[in-house]
C-alpha positions, 0 to 999 in steps of 0.5 A: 717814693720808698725811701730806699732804691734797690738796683741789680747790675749783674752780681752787684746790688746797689741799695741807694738811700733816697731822700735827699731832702733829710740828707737821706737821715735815718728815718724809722721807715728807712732803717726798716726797709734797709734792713729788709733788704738785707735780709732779704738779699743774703739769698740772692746769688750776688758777689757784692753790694754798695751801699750809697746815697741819693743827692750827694749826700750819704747819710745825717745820721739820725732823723731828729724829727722823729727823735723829737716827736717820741721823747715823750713817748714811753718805751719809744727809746729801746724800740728806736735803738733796737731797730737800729741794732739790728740794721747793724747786725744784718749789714756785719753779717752780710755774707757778701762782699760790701761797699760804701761809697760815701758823697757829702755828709756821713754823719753819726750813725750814718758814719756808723753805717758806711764803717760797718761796710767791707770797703768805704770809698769816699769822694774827695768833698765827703765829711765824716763826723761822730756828732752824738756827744754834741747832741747829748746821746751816745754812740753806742752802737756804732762804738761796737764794731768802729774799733775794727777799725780805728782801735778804742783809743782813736776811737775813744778821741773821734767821739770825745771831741768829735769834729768834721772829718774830711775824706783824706783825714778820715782816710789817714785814720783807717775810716775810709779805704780810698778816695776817688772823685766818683765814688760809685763807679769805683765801688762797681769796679773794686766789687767787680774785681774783687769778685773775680779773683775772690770765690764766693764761698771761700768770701763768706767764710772769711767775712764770718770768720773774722766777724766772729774772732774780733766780735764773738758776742756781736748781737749781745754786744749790740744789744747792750749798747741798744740798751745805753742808747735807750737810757741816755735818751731819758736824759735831759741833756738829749732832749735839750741837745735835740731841740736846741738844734732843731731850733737853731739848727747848731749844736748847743753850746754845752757851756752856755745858758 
């Protein structure tokens, strides 16, 4: 089984991320594919696409197991990094309406990922959380565009001291748009009826145009932090973050032994 779905409902793609049993984390495989997608969906005759995950879970973020297996591989940083840059490129640049809806964990850069949608509607028992820091990395790319959203001060607050969110504070932040116990149908319908009183190029020029007045360096920007990810994961502090969790299965205390 891929580890992304994509279904058609009319004028709505749905792009489901399907492996339950990782939390749907953001293996090599399903950054890759994700992002295929979206290339590859630019040029359909579509209105809208949500973004969503299978076993009610949206996304863990990043896919430690794999992180774990290259520390030692040279060079394994900046090709992760960059893979996941341009995933978060492509989804910016979408030229069509996007959606997240949001069930369980969103966590990290899975957060990342359902911030960087047009909407985020989330259930009422979604978590979100910007884990990084207690793992020893940095949030970089997703530190890139997440102040559209909440502003670098908020922002600045949500990664120094992360901590779970629930929907409804995540909501109060700006994080998310609306809460709704199903999540998915209500995406449908704000694609729908977004798409009937909106005309579809009239979407795609203001989705680009507010894309270039509050990030006119996007790619650039992007690739920076691409490169701060990389380093940081040379440090110590991230090998010993990563294995101590994938030991313990909890975050390391940063004061202890």
């Amino acid at each position: 089984m891929e580890p992304v779905r994509l279904t058609s409902h009319g004028p709505v793609a749905i792009v489901e991320l399907a492996r339950p049993e990782v939390r749907n984390a953001l293996s090599r495989e399903t950054v890759d594919l994700l992002t295929s997608y979206l290339s590859r969906l630019r040029s359909e005759p579509l209105r809208a696409l949500i973004l969503t995950g299978e076993g009610g879970h949206f996304c863990a973020g990043a896919h430690l197991g794999e992180l774990s297996e290259s520390l030692d591989q040279p060079g394994a940083g900046q090709k992760e990094a960059s893979r996941l840059a341009a995933l978060y490129s492509a989804l910016l640049h979408f030229p069509y309406l996007t959606v997240a809806a949001v069930e369980g964990s969103a966590f990290g850069g899975g957060a990342g990922l359902a911030c960087a949608c047009d909407f985020v509607v989330a259930s009422p028992e979604a978590v979100l959380q910007f884990s990084e820091l207690r793992l020893g990395f940095v949030p970089a790319l997703i530190s890139v565009f997440l102040d559209r959203r909440v502003g670098s001060a908020r922002l600045a607050q949500l990664f120094l001291n992360p901590r779970p969110l629930s929907a409804a504070e995540a909501q109060s932040l700006g994080l998310v748009d609306e809460v709704n116990p199903n999540p998915l149908a209500r995406a449908q319908e704000l694609a729908l009826e977004v798409a009937a009183k909106t005309a579809p190029s009239a979407v795609t020029a203001c989705k680009r145009l507010l894309l270039e007045l509050s990030h006119p360096q996007l790619d650039q920007q992007l690739a920076r932090a691409a490169q701060v990810n990389a380093v940081q994961r040379e440090q110590p502090d991230f090998r010993r973050g990563v294995e101590h969790f994938l030991t313990h299965k909890r975050f390391r205390d940063w004061l202890g032994s």
